[in-house]
C-alpha positions in Angstrom: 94.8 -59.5 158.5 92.0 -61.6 156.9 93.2 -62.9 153.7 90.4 -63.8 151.5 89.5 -67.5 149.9 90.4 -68.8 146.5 86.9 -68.3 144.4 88.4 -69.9 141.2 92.1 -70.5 139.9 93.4 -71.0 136.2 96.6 -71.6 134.6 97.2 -68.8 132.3 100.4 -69.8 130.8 103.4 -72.7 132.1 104.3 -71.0 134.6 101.7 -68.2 135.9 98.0 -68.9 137.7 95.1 -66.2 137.6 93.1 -66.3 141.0 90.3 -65.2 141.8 89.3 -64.3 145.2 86.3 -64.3 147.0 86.3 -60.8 147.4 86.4 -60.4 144.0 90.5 -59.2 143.6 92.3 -61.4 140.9 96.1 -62.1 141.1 98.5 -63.4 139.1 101.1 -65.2 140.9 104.0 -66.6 138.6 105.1 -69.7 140.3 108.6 -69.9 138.7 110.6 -69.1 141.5 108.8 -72.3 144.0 110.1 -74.4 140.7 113.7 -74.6 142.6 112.2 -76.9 145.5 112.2 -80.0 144.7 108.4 -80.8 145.8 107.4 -78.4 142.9 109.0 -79.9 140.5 106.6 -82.0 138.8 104.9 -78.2 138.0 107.9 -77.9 135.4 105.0 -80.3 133.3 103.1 -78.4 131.1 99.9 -81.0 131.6 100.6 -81.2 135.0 100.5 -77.5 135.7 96.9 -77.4 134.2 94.9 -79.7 136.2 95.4 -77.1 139.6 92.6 -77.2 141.6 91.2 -75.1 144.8 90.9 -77.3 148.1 87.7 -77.2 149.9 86.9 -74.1 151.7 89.4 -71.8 149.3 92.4 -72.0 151.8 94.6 -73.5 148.4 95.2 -74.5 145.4 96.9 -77.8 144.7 97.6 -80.3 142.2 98.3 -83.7 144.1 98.3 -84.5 147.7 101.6 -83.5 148.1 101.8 -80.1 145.8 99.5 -76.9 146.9 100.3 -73.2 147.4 98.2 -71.2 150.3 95.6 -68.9 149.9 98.1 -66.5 151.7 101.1 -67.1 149.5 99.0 -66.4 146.1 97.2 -62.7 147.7 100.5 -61.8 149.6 102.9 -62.2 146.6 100.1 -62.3 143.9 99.8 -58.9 141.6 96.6 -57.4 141.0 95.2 -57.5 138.1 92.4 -54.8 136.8 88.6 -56.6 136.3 
């Protein structure tokens, strides 16, 4: 299966991203339930949440060098969304 790359990414509330895919699907992936590991904590932040960004390439999005969620993770367990 070729899961595609991350075209753009925003924060539409606290806890939910909108991404956008370079195949031109959007998802919304709610990342409440990655909020019980510790390493995705500091996501709990509202400010925090809102500076995501997409690594190079599309293969994530992350916040810090230590906080990112795959490309795979947001299409696999992302819902579509109608464009």
């Amino acid at each position: 299966m070729i899961v595609p790359k991350i075209k753009d990414v925003m924060p539409a509330d606290q806890r939910t991203l909108i991404v956008t895919f370079d195949n031109g699907k959007r998802k919304r992936y709610d990342v409440k339930k990655l909020l019980i590991k510790e390493m995705y904590s500091p996501l709990k932040d509202k400010g925090f949440f809102k500076n995501v960004k997409i690594e190079p390439g599309g293969y994530a999005v992350y916040w810090n060098d230590m906080i990112d969620i795959s490309e795979y993770e947001l299409w696999q367990n992302g819902i579509d969304i109608d464009i």
